[in-house]
N, C-alpha and C positions, 0 to 999 in steps of 0.2 A: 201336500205332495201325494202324488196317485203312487199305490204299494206296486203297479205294474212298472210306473217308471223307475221308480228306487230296484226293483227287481233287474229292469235292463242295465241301471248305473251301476250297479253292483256287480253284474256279469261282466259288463265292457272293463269295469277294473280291475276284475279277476285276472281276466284274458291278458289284460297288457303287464303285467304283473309276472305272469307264469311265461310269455312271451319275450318281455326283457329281459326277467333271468337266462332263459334259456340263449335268446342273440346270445348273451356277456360272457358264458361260460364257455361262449365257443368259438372266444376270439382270443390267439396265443397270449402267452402275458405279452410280449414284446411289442404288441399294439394295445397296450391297455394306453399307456401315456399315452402314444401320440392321438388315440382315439376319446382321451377325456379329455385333452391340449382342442381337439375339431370343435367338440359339442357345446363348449364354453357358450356360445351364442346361442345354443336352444337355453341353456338354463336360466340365462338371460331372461329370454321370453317366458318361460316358465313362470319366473321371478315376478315378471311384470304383471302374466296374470293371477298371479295369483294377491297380488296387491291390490287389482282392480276388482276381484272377487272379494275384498276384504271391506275395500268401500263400499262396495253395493251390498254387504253384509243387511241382513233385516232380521234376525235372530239371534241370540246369542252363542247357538252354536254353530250357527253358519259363520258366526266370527273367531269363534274357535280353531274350526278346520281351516279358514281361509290365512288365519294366524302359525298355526302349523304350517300351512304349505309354504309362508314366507318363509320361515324360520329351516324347513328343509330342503326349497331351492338355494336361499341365502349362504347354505354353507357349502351344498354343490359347485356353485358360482365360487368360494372365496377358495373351495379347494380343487376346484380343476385349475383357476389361476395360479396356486400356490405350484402345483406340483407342475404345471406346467414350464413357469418359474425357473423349479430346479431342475427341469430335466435342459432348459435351452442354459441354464450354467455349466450342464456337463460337455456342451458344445465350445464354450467361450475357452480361446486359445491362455494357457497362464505363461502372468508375465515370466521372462529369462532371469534367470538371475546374474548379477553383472558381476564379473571377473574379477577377485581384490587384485591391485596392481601391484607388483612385486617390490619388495622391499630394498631400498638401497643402501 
């Protein structure tokens, strides 16, 4: 690997890094759910490539990091679903409770 490339890769993740933070901190909390509930589908893709960069792995720490990336899309994906989850249960109507019938 050329030390210029690794130099630009490293900047490009800098930048999205100090970038995303920054988007996240400057959206109210009251759209954090419905905004991790959206992205569910990118982390998807995230997920996917980073499994396809796992099989084309050729070193062992290219299997390493590709290994991380699974393991840290992986729980983005099972926790934006999760919380997504219980935010559409605080929608769901609860059942009525039925009247005891009077005693005769």
């Amino acid at each position: 690997m050329n030390v210029g490339t690794l130099i630009n890769d490293l900047t490009v993740f800098v930048l999205a890094i100090l970038l995303g933070f920054e988007v996240i901190s400057r959206v109210p909390a009251t759209l954090h759910t419905p905004l991790m509930s959206g992205t569910n589908s990118i982390h998807g893709i995230v997920l996917v490539g980073a499994i396809a960069l796992g099989a084309a792995a050729d070193n062992p720490l290219t299997g390493v990091i590709a290994f991380v990336a699974v393991v840290f899309a992986g729980a983005n994906v099972v926790g934006g679903y999760w919380v997504t989850d219980r935010m559409l249960q605080m929608f769901k109507r609860r059942p009525v409770p039925k009247a005891d019938k009077p005693a005769e």
